[in-house]
C-alpha positions as CSV (number, residue, x, y, z in Angstrom):
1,X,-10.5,11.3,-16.1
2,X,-9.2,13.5,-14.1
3,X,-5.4,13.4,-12.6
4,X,-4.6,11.5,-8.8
5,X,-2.0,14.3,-7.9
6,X,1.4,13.2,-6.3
7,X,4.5,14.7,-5.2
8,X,5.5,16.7,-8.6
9,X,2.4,15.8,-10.7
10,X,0.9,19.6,-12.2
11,X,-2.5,20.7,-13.9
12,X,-4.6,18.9,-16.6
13,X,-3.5,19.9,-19.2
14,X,-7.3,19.1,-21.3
15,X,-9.0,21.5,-18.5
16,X,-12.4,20.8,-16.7
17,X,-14.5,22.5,-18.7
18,X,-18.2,21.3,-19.9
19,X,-16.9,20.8,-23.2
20,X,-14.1,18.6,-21.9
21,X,-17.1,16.3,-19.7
22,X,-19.0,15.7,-23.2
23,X,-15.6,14.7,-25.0
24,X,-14.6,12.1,-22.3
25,X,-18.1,10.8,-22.6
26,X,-18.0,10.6,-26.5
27,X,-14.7,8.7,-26.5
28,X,-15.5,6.2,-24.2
29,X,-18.5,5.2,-25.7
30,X,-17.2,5.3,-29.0
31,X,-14.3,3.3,-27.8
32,X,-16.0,0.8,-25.9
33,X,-15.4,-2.1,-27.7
34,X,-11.8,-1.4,-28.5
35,X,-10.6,-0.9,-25.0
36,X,-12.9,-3.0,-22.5
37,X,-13.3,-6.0,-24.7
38,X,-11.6,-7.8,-22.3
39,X,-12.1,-6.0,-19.2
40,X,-14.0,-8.6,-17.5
41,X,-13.7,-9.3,-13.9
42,X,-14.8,-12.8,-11.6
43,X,-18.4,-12.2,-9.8
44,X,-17.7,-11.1,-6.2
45,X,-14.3,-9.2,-7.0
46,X,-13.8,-5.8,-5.3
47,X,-12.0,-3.6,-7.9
48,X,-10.1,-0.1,-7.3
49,X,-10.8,2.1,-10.5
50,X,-8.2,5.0,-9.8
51,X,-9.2,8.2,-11.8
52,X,-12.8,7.3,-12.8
53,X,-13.3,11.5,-13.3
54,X,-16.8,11.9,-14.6
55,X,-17.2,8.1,-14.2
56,X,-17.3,7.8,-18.4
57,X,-15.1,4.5,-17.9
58,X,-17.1,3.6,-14.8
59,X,-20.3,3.5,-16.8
60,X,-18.8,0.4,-18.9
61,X,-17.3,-1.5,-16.0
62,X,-20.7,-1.4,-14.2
63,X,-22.4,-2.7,-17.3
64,X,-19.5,-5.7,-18.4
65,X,-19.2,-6.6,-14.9
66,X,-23.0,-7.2,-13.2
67,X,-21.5,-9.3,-10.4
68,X,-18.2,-7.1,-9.4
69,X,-18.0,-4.3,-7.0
70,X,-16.4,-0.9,-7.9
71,X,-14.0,1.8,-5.8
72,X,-13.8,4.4,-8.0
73,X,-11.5,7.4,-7.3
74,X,-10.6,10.4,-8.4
75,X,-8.7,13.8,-6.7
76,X,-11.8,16.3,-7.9
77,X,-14.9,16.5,-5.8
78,X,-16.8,17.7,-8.6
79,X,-16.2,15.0,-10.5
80,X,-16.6,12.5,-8.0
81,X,-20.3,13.9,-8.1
82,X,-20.5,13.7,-11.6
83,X,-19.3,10.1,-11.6
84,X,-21.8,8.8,-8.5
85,X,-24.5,10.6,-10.5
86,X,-24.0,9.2,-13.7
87,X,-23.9,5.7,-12.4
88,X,-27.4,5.7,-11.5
89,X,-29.4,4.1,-8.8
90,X,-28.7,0.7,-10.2
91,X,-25.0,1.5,-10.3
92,X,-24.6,3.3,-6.8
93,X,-25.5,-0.5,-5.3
94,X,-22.7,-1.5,-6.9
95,X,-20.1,1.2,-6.9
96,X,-18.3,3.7,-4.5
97,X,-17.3,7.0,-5.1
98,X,-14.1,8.6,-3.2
99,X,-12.0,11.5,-3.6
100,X,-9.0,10.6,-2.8
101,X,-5.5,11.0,-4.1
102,X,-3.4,8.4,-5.7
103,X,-0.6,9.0,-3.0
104,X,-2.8,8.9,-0.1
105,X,-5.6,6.4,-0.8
106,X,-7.6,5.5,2.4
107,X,-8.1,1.8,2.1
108,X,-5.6,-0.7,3.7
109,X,-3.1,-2.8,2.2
110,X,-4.4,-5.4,0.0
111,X,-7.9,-3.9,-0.1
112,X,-9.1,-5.2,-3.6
113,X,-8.9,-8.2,-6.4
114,X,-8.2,-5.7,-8.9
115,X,-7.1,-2.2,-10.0
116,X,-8.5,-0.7,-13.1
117,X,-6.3,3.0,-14.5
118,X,-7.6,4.2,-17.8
119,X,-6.6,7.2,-18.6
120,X,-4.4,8.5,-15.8
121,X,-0.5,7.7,-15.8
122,X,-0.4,10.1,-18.9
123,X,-0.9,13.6,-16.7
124,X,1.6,12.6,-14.0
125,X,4.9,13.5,-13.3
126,X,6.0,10.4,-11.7
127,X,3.6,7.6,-12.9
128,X,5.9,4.7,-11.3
129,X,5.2,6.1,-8.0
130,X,2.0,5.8,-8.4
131,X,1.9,2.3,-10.0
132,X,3.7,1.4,-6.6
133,X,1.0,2.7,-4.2
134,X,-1.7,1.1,-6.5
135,X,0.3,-2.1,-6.2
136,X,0.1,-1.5,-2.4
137,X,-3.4,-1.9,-2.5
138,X,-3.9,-5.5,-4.3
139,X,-4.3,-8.9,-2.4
140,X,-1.9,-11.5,-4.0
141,X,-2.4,-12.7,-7.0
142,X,-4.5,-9.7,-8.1
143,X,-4.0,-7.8,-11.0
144,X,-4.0,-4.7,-12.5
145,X,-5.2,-3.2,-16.0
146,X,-3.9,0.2,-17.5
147,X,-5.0,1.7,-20.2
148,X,-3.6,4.7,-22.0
149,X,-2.9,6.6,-25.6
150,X,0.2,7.2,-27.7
151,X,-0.2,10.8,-29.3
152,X,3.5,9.7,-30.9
153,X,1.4,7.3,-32.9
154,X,-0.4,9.7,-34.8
155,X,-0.6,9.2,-38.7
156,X,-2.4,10.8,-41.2
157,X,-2.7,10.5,-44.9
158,X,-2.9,12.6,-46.9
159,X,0.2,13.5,-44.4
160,X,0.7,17.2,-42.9
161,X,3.4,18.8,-41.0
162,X,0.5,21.4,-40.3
163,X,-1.3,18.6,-38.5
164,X,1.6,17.3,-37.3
165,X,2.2,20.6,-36.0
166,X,-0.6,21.1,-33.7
167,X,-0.4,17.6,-32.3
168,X,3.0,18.3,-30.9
169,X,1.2,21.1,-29.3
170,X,-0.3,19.1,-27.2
171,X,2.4,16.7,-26.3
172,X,4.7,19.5,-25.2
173,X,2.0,21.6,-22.9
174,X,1.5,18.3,-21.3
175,X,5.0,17.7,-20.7
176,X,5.6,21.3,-19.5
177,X,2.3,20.1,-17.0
178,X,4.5,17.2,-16.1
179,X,2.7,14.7,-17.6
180,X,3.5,12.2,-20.7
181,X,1.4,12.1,-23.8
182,X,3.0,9.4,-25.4
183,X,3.4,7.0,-22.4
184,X,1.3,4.3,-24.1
185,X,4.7,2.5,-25.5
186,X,6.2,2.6,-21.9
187,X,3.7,1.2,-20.2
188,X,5.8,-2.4,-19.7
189,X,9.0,-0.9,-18.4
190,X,6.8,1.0,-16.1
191,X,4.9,-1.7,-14.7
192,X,8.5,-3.6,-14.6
193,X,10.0,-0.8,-12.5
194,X,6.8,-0.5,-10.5
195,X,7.5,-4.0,-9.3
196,X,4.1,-6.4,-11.3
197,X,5.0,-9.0,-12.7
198,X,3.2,-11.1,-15.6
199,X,3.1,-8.2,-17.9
200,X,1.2,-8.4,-21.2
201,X,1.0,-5.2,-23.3
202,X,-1.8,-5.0,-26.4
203,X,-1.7,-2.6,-29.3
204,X,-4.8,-1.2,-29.9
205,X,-4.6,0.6,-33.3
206,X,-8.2,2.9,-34.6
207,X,-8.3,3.3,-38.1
208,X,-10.6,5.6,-39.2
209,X,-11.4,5.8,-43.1
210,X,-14.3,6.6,-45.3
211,X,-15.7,2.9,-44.5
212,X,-15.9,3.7,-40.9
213,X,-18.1,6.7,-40.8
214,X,-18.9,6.5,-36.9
215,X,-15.6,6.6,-36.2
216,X,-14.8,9.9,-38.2
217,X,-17.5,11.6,-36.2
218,X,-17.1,9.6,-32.7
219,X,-13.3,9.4,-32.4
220,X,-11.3,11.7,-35.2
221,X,-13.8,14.4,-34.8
222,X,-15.3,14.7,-31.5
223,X,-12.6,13.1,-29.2
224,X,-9.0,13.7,-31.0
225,X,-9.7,16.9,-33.1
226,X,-11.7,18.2,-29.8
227,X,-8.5,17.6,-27.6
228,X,-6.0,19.1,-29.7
229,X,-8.4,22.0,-30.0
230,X,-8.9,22.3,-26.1
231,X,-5.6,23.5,-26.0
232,X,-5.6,26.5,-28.7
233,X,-5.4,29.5,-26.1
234,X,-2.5,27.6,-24.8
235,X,-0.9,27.4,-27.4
236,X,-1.3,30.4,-29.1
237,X,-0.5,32.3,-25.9
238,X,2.8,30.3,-26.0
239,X,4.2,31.5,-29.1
240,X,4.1,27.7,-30.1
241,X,2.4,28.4,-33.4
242,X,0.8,31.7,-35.1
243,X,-3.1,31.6,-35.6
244,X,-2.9,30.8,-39.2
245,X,-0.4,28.1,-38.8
246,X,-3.3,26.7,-36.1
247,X,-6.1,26.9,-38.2
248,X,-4.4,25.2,-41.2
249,X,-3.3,22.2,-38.7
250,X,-7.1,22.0,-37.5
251,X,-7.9,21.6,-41.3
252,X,-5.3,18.9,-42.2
253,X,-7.0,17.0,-39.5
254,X,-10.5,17.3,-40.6
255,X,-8.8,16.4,-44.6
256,X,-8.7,13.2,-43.1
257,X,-12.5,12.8,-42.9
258,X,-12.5,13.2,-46.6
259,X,-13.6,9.9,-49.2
260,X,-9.6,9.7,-49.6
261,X,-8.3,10.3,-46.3
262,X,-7.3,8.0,-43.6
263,X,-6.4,8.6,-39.9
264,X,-4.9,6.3,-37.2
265,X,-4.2,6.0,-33.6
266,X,-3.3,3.0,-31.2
267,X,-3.6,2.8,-28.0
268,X,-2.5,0.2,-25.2
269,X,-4.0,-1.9,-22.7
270,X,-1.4,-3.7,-20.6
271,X,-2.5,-6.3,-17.4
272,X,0.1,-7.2,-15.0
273,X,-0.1,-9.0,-11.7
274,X,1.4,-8.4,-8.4
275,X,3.8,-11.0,-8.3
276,X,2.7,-12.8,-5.0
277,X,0.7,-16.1,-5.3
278,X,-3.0,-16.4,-4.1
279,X,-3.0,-17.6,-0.3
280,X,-3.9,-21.3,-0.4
281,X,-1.4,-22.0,-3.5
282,X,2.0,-23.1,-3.0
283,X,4.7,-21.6,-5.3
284,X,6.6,-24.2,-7.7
């Protein structure tokens, strides 16, 4: 994913490099289950996906929703590419790829059934804003689903202020970016403020231990370890840690890929509606 820009929204703060493209694409596969599990949608619905980036997310709607057409979105070109490309032939009959920004979208009021945001509230500065234009853009009684991370809810045992360290790392570049990297507990009063209604907010706790080895690999490894290291120069450069405090951070992280060590993260998937009935049903 990569950030719709708005008034006041800044950079990304995990970058665009090719290294960024292959950890997007190992954490939604490796998350699959956990997050779309009940991302289904009704045969025939059109549905606005705003920030697909490399189109990692759009990948798994495509395949858990044979019958639905896509929208996907997103403010880089590049990626937009990236996305239509990685969709396939099979895919591009379904789906459409736009670059277009979150506060200037170019479809008409209550263009689609559904909106689907993975990923994207977290990197801007004003995410009920942009909760309100997306709301713009459903027909009544449409819905939308957002999914997004907590870095807040990190725990790690054996516990390490030197991991804890480098974690907070993170967290404050991307608030200095203007962005949010806990936002995953806020995401009900944000939808409240944005004006939805019918809001339901899941946990979604990983918890990676010995017994789960494809998880140490696919998600403490290669998505969270990978992130947190993304930002290194940054942080370095910053004065926000030395290079030894850094490196022994980096290695309280990996301890918890040891026979003994345990590491967890929750996530949250919330779906609201717009708050207007369906045409053709009377309220009360």
């Amino acid at each position: 994913m990569t950030p719709l820009r708005q008034p006041g929204s800044h950079a990304y703060v995990h970058g665009h490099s090719r290294e960024e493209q292959t950890r997007l694409s190992d954490q939604a596969s490796t998350l699959e289950t956990l997050l779309h599990e009940t991302v289904r949608y009704p045969p025939g619905s059109c549905v606005l996906e705003a920030g697909c980036g490399v189109g990692a997310q759009t990948a798994i709607l495509l395949k858990n929703n044979p019958q639905t057409r896509f929208v996907s979105v997103d403010i880089s070109a590049e990626a937009v590419l990236g996305a239509r490309e990685r969709a396939g032939e099979d895919g591009r009959e379904r789906a459409c790829f736009v670059r277009a920004e979150i506060g200037a979208l170019p479809f008409p009021p209550e263009s689609f059934d559904h909106i689907f945001v993975c990923f994207v509230l977290e990197h801007l500065a004003d995410p009920v804003a942009a909760l309100n234009h997306l709301r713009g853009r459903l027909r009544p009684g449409g819905t939308i689903t957002v999914i997004e991370g907590d870095h807040g809810s990190t725990l790690t045992y054996p516990q390490s202020p030197d991991a804890d360290r480098v974690v907070r790392c993170l967290v404050e570049l991307q608030a200095e970016d203007g962005g949010d990297a806990c936002i995953g507990r806020r995401l009900y009063p944000l939808l409240r403020e944005a004006g939805f209604a019918d809001i339901g907010v899941e946990a979604l706790p990983v918890c990676v231990n010995a017994g789960t080895p494809h998880l140490i690999e696919g998600f403490t490894e290669q998505t969270f370890i990978a992130m947190i290291e993304g930002v290194r120069e940054r942080a370095l450069a910053a004065g926000m840690v030395t290079p030894g405090e850094w490196e022994r951070g980096i290695a309280a992280l990996r301890r918890t890929e040891e026979e003994d060590g345990t590491f967890t993260y929750t996530f949250f998937r919330a779906v609201a509606g717009d708050g207007e009935e369906p045409p053709g049903i009377a309220a009360g």
